[in-house]
C-alpha positions as CSV (number, residue, x, y, z in Angstrom):
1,X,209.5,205.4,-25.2
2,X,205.9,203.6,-24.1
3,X,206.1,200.2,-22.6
4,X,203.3,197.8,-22.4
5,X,202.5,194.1,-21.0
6,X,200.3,192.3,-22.5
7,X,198.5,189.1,-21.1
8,X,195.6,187.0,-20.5
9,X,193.7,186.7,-17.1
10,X,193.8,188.4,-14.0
11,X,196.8,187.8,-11.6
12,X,194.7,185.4,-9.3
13,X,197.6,184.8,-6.6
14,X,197.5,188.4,-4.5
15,X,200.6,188.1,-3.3
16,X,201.9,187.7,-6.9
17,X,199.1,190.6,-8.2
18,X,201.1,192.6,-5.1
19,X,204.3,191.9,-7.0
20,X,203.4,193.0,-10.2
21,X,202.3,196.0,-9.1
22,X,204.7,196.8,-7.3
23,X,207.2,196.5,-10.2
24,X,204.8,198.1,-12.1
25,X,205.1,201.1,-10.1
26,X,209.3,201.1,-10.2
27,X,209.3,200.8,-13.8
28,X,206.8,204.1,-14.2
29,X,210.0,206.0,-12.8
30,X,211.7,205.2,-15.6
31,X,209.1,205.7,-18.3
32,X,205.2,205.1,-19.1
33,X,204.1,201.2,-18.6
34,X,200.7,200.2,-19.5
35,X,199.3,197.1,-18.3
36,X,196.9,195.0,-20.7
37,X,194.8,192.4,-19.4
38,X,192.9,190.3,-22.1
39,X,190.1,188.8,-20.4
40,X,190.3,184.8,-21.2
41,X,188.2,184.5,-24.4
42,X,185.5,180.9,-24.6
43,X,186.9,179.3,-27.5
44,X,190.5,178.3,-27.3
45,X,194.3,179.3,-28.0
46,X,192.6,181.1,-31.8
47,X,190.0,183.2,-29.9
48,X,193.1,184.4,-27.5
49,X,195.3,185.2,-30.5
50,X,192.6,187.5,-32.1
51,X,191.7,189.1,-28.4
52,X,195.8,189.6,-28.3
53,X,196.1,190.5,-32.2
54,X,193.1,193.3,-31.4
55,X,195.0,195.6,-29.1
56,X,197.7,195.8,-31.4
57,X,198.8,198.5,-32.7
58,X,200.0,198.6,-36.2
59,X,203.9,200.5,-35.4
60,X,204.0,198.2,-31.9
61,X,207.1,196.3,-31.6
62,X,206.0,193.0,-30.0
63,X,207.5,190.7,-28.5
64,X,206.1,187.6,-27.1
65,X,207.4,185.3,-24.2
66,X,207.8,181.5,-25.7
67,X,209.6,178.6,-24.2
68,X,211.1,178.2,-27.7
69,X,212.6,181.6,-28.2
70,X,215.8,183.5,-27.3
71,X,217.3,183.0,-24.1
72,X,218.8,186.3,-22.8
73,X,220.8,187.7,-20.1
74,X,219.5,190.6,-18.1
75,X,222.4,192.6,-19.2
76,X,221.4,191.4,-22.8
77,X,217.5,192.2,-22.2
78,X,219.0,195.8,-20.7
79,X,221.1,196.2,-24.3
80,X,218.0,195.2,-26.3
81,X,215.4,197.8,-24.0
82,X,218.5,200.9,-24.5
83,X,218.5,200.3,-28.2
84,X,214.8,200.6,-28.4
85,X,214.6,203.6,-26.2
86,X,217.3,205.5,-28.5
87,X,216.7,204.4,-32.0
88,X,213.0,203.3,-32.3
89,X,210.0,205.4,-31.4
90,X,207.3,202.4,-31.3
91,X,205.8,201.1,-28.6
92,X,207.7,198.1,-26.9
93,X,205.2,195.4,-25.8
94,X,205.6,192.5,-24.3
95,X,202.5,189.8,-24.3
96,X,202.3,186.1,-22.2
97,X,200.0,183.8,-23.2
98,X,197.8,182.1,-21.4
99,X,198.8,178.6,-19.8
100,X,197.6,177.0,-23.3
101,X,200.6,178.8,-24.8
102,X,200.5,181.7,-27.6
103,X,198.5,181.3,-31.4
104,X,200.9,180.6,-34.3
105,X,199.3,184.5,-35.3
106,X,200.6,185.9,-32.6
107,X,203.7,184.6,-33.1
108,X,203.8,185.5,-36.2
109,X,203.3,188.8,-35.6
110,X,205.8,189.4,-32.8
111,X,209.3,190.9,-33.9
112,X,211.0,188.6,-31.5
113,X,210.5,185.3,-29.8
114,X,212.2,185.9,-26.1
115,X,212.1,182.7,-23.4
116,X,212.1,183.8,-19.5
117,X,213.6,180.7,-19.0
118,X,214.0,177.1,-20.2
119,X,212.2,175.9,-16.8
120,X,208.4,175.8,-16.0
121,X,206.6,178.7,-14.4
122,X,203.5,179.6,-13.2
123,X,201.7,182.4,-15.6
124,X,201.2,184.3,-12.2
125,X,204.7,184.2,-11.4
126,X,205.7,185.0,-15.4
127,X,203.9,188.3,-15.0
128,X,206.1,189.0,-11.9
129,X,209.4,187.7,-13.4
130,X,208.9,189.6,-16.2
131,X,208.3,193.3,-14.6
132,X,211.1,192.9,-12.1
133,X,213.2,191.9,-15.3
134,X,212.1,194.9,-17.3
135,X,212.8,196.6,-13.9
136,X,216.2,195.3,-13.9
137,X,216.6,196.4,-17.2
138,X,216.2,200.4,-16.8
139,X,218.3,200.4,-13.2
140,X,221.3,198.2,-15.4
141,X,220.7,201.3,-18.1
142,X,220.7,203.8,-15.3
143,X,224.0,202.4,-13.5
144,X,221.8,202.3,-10.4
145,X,222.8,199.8,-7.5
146,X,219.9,197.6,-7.9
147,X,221.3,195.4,-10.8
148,X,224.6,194.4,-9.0
């Protein structure tokens, strides 16, 4: 299985850009991870939704980060990533907005809606929450000590 992040902007805290590539790093142990950053299009949440839309594949499996969506569990998000790995041969990405929030076509495009969290975070601290998450993830599929 390929894994890939989608988002918009560059990390701009370094301590947080640290983070993420750090998890970055722990997760490409496991299996490929590709890191996409969209640079922030002039011309609002639309222009950011085609940018997004554009490096797309058509088999991805998307799935977007919204305050609206699902709420899981890691041990849920874990379940979720094992199912893809052993029964679905698409690429899994995973795409954050910008701080403006995600286009309706986006959305619309994305095979599930998943929420970090019903609280506010920063989109730096987003990016970092959801590597070690996806980090979390593998080691809970593993069995390895990290998760407990």
């Amino acid at each position: 299985m390929k894994l890939r992040v989608v988002w918009v902007g560059k990390t701009k805290n370094p301590q947080l850009a640290k983070l993420c590539a750090d998890y970055v790093s722990r997760i490409q142990h496991f299996l490929p991870l590709e890191v996409a950053e969209i640079k922030d299009p002039r011309g609002g949440i639309e222009a950011e939704g085609e940018k997004i839309l554009s490096v797309f594949d058509a088999s991805d499996r998307v799935a977007v980060l919204d305050p609206k969506g699902t709420a899981w569990t890691s041990e849920q998000l874990a379940k979720f990533v094992q199912q893809h790995m052993t029964s679905d041969p698409r690429r899994l990405t995973f795409v954050i907005g910008s701080p403006q929030g995600i286009s309706d076509k986006v959305k619309r495009r994305a095979d599930i809606q998943w929420s970090l969290s019903p609280l506010t975070f920063t989109h730096d601290l987003s990016r970092v929450l959801l590597l070690e998450q996806l980090y979390r993830a593998l080691t809970i599929i593993r069995n390895l000590p990290y998760s407990k």
